[in-house]
N, C-alpha and C positions, 0 to 999 in steps of 0.2 A: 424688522428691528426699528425701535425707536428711538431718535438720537435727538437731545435736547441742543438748544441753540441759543449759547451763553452771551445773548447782549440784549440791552435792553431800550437801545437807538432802533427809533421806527424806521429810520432811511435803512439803515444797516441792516436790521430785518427784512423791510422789502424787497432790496436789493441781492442778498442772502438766498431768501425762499425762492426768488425768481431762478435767480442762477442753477438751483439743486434742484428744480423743478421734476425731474427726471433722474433723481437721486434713487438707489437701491433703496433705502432707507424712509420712514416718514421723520420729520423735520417737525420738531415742538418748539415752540419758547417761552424761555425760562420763567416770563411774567407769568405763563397761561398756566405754568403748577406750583406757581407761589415765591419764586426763586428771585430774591430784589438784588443788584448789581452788588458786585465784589468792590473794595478800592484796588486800585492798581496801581501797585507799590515794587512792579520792576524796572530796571533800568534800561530792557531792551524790550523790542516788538514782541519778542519771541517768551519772553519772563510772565507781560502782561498774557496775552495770550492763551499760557500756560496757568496762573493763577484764574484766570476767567473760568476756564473749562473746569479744571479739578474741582473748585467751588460747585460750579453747577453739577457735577457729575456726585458729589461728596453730598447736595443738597436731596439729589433727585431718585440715586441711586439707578439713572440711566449711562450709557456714554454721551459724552460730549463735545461739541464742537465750537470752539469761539476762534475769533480773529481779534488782533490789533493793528490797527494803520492808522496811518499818520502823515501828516507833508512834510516834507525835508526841502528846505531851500538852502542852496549854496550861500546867497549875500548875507545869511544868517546864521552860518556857522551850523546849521542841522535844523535848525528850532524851523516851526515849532517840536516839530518831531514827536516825541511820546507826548508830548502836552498839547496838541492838536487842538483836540475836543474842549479845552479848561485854557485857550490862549487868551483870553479875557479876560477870563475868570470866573467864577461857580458861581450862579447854575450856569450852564454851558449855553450860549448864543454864538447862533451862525454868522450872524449878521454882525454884531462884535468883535469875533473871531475875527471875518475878513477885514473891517475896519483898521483893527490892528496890526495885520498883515499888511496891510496898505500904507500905511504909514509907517512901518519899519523900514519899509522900501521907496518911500518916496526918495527923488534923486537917483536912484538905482537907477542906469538903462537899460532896455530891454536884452541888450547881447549879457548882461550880467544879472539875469533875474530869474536864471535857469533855477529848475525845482522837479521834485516828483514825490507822487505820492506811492508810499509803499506799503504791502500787506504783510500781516502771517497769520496762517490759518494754520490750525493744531485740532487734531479729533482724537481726544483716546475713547480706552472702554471702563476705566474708571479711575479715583483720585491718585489711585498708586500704581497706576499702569506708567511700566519703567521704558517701555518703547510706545510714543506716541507717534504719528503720522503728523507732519512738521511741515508746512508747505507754503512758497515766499512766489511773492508777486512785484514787477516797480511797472510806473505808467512814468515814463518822462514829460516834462512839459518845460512851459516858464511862468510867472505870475502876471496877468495884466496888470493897467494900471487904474482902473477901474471895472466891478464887475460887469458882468452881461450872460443873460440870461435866466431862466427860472426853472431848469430842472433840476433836480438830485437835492442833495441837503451838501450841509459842510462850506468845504472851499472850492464846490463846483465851480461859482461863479467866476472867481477869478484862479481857476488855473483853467489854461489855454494847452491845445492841442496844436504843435505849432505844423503839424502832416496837414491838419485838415484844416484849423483857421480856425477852429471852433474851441470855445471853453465846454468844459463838460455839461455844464450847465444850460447849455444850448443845444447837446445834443438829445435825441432820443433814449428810453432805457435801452431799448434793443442793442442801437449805437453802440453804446457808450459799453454795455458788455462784450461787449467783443474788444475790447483793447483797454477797460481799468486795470487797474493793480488786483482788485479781487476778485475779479474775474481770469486772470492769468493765475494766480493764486492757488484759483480752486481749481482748475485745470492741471496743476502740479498733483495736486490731491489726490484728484479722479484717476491719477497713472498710480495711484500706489494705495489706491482702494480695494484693489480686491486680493494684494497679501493682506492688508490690515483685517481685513471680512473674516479670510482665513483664521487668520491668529483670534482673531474676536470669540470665534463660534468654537474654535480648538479650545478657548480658554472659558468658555461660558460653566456655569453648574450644571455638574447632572446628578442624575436620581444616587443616589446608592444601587445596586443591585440587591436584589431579592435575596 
């Protein structure tokens, strides 16, 4: 089975493919058969998400898989939250992103700077599929006060892993999936992968009989 893979962020892709490595399934994305990003015009992780996939699946006529995550800080009322990726403003910068983050929070102290980042991964079998596989991820943290580090993309740099001391950005990929948000995510997934398979292959086409 081929399942297309509704985002068009290279971190999020690489981080993605690594994770499903070992997936039943081969893993396409959506640039590679023509398929250019949706807007994302819902109000929750789970809205986006779900408009990401159907798009792709609606374009591709494969099933699909997308995710929406985002950081949620406390001293910010949620924000950035759905507007993560666009906290700047468009085209989308990381580096700006956190800038902004930074300076939201300046004067903030560390015991009040708590945050996480949280996932949803959604895989149906196509755009009107009325049971999708629905699967939620949070990695807690706090925000530094300035960055550190240079791995991953986003707001690695300045969220801190306060178990290990480390911002994500500092840790390894290996690391770092075993305790992100979308790595706990897709592990929700994988437990309810193979009723979804089930119902996939019960609901695919078959021939007519002779």
């Amino acid at each position: 089975m081929r399942i297309v893979l509704a985002s068009g962020n290279a971190g999020k892709l690489a981080e993605l493919r690594a994770l499903l490595a070992d997936a039943p399934f081969e893993v396409v994305a959506q640039r590679d058969l023509g398929v250019d990003d949706v807007p994302e015009t819902g109000l929750t992780f789970v809205e986006n998400a779900l408009i990401k996939a159907r798009h792709a699946a609606a374009c591709t006529g494969l099933p699909a898989l997308a995710d929406d995550s985002g950081l949620v800080v406390d001293a910010l009322g949620g924000a950035p939250g759905l507007y993560s990726a666009r906290y700047a403003g468009t085209p989308t910068d990381d580096a700006a992103n956190n800038a902004r983050l930074l300076a939201a929070l300046a004067g903030v102290p560390s015991q009040d700077r708590g945050a996480r980042f949280h996932a949803v991964v959604v895989l149906l079998r196509d755009p009107a599929d009325p049971q999708p596989l629905v699967a939620e991820g949070s990695w807690e943290g706090t925000i530094t006060i300035a960055p550190r580090g240079t791995n991953g993309f986003g707001y690695n740099p300045v969220f801190l892993d306060q178990e290990l001391g480390l911002t994500a950005a500092e840790m390894s990929p290996a690391h770092k999936a075993g305790r992100s948000h979308r790595s706990r995510a897709l592990a929700q997934l994988r437990a309810g992968l193979p009723a979804w398979l089930a119902r996939a292959h019960a609901s695919a086409p078959r021939p007519c009989p002779p």
